[in-house]
Every structure is written in C-alpha cells, then in structure tokens.
LORO-106310 format. One record per atom (N, C-alpha, C): x, y, z; residue in one letter. Coordinates in steps of 0.05 Angstrom, whole numbers, plus 5000, padded with zeros to 4 digits. Last residue first. Layout:
<pts>
XYZA/...
</pts>
This chain:
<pts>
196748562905X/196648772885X/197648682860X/197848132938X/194748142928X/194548342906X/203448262949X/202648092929X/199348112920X/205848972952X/203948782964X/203448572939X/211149052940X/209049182938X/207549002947X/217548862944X/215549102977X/214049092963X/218348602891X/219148512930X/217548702945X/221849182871X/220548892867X/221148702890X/220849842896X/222549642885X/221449382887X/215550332870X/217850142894X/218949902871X/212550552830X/215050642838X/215850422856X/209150232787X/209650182804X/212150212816X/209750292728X/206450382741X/206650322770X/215250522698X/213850362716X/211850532732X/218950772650X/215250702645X/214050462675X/224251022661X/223450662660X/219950592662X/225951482608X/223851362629X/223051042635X/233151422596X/229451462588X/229151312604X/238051842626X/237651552628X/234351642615X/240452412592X/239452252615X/238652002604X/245052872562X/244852662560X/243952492589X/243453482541X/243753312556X/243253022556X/246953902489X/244553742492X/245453552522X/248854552491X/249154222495X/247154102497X/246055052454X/246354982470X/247654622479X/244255302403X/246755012402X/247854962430X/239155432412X/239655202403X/242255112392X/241655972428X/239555672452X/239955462437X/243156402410X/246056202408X/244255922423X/240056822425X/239356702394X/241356442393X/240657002474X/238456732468X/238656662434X/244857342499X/244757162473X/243656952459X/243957392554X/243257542533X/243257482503X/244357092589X/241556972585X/241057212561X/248956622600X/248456892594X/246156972578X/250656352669X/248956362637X/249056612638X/253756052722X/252956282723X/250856152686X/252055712786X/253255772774X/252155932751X/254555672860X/253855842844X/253755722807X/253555332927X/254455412903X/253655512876X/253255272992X/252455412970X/253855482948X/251354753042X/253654803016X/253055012995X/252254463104X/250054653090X/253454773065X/253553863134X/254254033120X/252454213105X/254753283170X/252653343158X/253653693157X/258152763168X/259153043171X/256453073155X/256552043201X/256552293186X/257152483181X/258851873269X/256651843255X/257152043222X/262251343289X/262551513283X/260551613266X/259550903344X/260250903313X/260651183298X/262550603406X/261150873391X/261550783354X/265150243428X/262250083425X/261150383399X/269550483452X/270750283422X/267650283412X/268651183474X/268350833475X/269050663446X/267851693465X/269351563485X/269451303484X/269252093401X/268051863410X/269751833441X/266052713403X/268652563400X/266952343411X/261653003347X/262352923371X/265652693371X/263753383286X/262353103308X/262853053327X/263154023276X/264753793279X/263053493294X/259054313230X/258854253248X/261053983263X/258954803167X/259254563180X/259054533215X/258055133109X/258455163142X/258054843148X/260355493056X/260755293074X/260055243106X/259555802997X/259855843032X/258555553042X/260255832942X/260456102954X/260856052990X/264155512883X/262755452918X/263255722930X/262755502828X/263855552840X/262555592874X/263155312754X/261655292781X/263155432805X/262855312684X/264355442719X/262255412736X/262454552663X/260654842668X/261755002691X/265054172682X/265954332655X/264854612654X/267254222744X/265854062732X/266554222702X/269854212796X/272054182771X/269754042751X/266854362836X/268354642833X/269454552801X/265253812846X/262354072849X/264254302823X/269653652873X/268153532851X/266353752826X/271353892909X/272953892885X/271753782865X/266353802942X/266553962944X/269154062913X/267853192940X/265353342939X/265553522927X/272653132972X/271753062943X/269553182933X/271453463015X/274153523005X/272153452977X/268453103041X/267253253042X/268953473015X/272052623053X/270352603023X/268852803024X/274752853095X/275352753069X/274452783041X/270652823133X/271753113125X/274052993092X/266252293121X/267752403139X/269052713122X/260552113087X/262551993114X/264552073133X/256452683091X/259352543081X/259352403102X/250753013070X/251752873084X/253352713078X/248353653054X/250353383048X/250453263068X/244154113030X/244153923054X/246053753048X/246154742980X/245554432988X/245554353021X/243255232940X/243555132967X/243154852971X/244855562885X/243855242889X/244555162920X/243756112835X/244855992871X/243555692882X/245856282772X/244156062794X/244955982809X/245156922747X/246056712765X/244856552779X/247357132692X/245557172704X/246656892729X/251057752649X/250957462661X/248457422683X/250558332632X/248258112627X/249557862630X/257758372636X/255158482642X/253158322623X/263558162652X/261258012666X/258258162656X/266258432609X/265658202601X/264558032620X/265758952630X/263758902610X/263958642602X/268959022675X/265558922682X/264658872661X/273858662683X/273558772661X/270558822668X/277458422741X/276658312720X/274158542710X/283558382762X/281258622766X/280058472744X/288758112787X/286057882789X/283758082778X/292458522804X/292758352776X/289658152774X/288958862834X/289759032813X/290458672791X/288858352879X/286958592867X/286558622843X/295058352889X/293358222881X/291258282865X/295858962907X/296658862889X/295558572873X/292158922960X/291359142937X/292458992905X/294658512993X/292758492978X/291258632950X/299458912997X/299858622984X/295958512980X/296759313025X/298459293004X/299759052980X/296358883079X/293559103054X/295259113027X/300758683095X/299258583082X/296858693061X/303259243111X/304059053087X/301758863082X/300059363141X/299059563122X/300759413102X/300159033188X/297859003176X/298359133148X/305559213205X/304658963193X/302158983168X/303759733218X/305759653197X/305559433190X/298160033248X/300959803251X/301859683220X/296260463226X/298360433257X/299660223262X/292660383191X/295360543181X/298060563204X/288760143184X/290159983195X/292960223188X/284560413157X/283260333182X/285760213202X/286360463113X/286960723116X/285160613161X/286359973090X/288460013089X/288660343104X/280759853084X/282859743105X/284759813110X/278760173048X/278060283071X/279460123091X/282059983001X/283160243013X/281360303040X/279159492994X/281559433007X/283759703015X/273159802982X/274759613009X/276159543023X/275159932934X/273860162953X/274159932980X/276259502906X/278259612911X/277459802932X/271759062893X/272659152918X/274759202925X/266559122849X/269059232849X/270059142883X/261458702839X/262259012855X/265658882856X/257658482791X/259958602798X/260558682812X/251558242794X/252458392795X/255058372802X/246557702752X/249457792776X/251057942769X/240057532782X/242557762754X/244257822775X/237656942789X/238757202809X/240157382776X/235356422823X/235456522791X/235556762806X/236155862858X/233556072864X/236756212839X/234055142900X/235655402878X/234455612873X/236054752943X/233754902940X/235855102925X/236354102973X/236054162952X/234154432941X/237953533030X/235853793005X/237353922994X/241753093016X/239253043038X/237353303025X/246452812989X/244753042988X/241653002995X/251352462998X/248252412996X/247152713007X/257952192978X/255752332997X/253752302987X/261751862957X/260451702971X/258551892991X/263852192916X/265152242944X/263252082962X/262152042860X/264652072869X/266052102893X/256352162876X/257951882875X/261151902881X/256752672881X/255352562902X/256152232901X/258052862821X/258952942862X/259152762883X/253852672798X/256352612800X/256952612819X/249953052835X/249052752832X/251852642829X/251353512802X/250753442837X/251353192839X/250453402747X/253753502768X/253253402786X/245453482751X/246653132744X/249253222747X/244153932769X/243653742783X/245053402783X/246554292724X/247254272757X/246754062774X/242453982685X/245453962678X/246854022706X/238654182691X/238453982689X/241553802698X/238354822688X/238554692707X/239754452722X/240355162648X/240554872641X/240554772676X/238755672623X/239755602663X/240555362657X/242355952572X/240255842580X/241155702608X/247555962558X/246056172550X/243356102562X/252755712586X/251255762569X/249456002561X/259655542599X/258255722602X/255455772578X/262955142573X/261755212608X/260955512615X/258054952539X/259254722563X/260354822582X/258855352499X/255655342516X/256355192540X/264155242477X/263955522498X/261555542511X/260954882441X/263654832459X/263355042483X/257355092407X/256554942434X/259554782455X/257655492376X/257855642407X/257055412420X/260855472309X/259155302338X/259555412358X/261955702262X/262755672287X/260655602305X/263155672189X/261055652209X/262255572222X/264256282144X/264756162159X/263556022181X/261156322082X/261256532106X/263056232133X/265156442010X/263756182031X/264456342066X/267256811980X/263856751973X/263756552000X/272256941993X/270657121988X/268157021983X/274656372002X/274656522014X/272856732021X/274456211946X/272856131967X/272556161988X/277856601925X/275456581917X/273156471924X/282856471943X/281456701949X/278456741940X/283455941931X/282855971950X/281856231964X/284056021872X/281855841874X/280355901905X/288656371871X/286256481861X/283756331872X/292055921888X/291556261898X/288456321896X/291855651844X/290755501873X/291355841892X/294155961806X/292455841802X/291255801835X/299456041830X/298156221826X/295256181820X/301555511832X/301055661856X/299055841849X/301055431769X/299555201789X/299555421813X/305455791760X/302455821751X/300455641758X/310255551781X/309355831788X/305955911784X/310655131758X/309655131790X/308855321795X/311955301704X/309555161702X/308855111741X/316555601717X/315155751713X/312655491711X/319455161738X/319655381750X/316855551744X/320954831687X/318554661710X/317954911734X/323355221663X/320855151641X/318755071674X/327855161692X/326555461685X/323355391683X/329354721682X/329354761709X/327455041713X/330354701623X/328654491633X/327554621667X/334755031619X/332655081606X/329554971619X/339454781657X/338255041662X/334555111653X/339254331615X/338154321650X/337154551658X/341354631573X/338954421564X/338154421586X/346654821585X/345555001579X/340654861576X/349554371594X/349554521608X/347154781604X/350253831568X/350453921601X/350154091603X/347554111518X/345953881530X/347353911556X/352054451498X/348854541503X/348854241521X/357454161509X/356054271524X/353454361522X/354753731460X/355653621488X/355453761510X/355554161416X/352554031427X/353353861453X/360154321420X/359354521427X/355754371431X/362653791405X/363553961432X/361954211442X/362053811362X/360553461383X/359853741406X/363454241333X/360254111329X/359953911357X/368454001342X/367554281340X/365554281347X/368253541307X/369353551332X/368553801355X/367553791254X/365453531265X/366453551294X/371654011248X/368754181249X/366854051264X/374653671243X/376153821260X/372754031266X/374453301202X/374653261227X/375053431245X/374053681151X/372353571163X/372453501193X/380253841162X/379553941165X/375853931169X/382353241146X/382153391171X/380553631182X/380953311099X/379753071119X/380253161144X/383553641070X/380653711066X/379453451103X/389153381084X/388053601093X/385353671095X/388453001046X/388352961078X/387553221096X/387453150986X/384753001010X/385853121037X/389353881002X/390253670982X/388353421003X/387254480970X/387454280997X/388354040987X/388755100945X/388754860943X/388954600963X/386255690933X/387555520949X/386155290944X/389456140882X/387155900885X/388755720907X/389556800865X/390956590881X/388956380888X/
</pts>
C-alpha cells in the first residue's frame, strides 16, 4: 500500500512541524533557558562564597590579633602616673574657680575587706527595735547586689592624695569635688572635712573662702608591668626655658 500526499497536503504538513518546532523552541527559551541561566549564576556565587570562606579562614588561622591596653590604661593603669592626678587636680581647680593651697600623696596596696561581718554585727546589735532591723536588712541586701569579686581587686595598688582647697563658696566646693570624682581615670573621694564661715553682721563684712581638707583615692595595677608602654602618654605644656622665674616687671632693672 503506497501512501500518497498530494503538494498541499505535503505543505501542510511541513507547516505543521515547522510550527511544532517554533513552539517547542519558544518554550525552551521562556522557560526552561532562565531556569538554566539562574542555576549556572547560583552555582558560580556559590564558589566565589566558598572561595572568600577559605581566604578568610586562612587569615584567620595565621594572623595573631592586636589589642591595645591603652584605652582601659585611661582609667585604670598599670603604672602610678602621678602626673596625670595632678593635671586632674589642676583641671578641678579651674573648673571650680578653687586653689589648692597643699598637696601630699603617699603609695599604699589596696586591700578589700568584705563588710558583710559588719552589717550582721548591726543587725544582731539592733534586734530590739524593728525599725532599725529594717533598715539593716535593707542594707544587707544592698551589700549582697553591690559584693564585688576580690579576685578582680587583687594586686591593685593605691594612691592616697591629701588636699588643702580653698573655694569661693560651698557651691563650687560641689564642682570640685564632681570634678575630681568624673575624671577618666576612677578616682574617688574618701573624706571630707570642712569648717562653716562665720556669719556676717554688717553690709562693710566680705565673705571670706571655704577652706576644706580633701582625700582622694586613685587606684593602678602595678601587676601587669609588661602592658607600661602602652600606658597613655601625657600631654604637658614644654618648658618655657626662663633663667628668670618672676613675671616681667618685678625683677630688678640693674639685673
């Protein structure tokens, strides 16, 4: 049996393959070609990440990390930095329009004591009146949240700095004194004594000074001398090289 097409038919039936053909490359290209493409840029990110993995573990494992102890030296060092309490002072001392009349320090190792054994010998001294034994109890609690750790005070060392002040008034004694306490290095004021001024009776009186005795603390950790040289550096005024301390005007002209 011989089949026979006759043209139109053969023509159609070209057209009908060719049509076939558009339709089935029309969809590859929407649809199946993006997929391909989206895969391909998938897997070439994948091996860039993986790459920059590797690069960063690797610098990781050979490069040692470098930390500076001179941030954490500012307020607390490793060396007395004397220099440095004094030019506080001095701040101080502008900021609150006072004047530090003396000046005497003295290098101590500072010890911890605990004073929970204290606030149970109050509390067993005061057991008859009720009041009192709330407050003990309320101090104890305090206490317990404020207990600070002895091993992260042990080998601290301490510098006691006894001052003379003299303020214009109880005010700026205030500044002073917030001055001293909010510097970068912990400082901290151990005891205060003072004297009130006379009262005035007359308009003719001038109110004289608050003259004031001031002791404040501050601390170094004199165990980690290997951390000295990243201690802070201080920054002072250089030497004005004069062969002649007084001021210009008082020295004698024949001189």
């Amino acid at each position: 049996m011989t089949l026979q097409l006759s043209r139109k038919q053969f023509t159609i039936l070209l057209l009908s393959i060719a049509v076939i053909l558009g339709i089935a490359y029309l969809a590859y290209f929407l649809f199946v070609s993006p997929v391909n493409q989206k895969i391909s840029q998938l897997e070439n990110s994948l091996k860039t990440e993986q790459r920059l993995l590797e690069l960063v573990s690797q610098k990781q494992a050979t490069d040692e990390p470098i930390v500076s102890s001179t941030e954490v030296q500012k307020k607390l060092p490793v060396i007395p930095l004397v220099e440095q309490i004094i030019l506080d002072i001095e701040r101080a001392e502008t900021l609150s329009e006072s004047k530090v009349t003396s000046m005497s320090y003295s290098e101590s190792e500072f010890v911890y004591t605990d004073s929970e054994d204290q606030v149970e010998e109050t509390a067993t001294e005061n057991t008859t009146d009720t009041n009192q034994e709330v407050s003990t109890n309320e101090n104890s609690s305090t206490e317990e949240e404020n207990a600070i750790d002895p091993e992260l005070v042990d080998g601290l060392s301490l510098i006691t700095v006894t001052l003379s002040v003299e303020s214009p008034n109880y005010k700026e004694l205030e500044k002073f004194l917030s001055a001293v306490e909010h510097q970068t290095r912990i400082t901290k004021v151990d005891a205060l004594s003072f004297t009130g001024t006379s009262e005035l009776t007359s308009i003719e009186q001038v109110p004289g000074p608050l003259v004031y005795n001031v002791t404040i603390s501050a601390f170094y950790a004199p165990k980690y001398q290997e951390l000295a040289e990243e201690a802070p550096k201080l920054t002072v005024p250089p030497p004005g090289n004069k062969k002649n301390p007084l001021a210009t005007g008082l020295e004698d002209d024949n001189e």
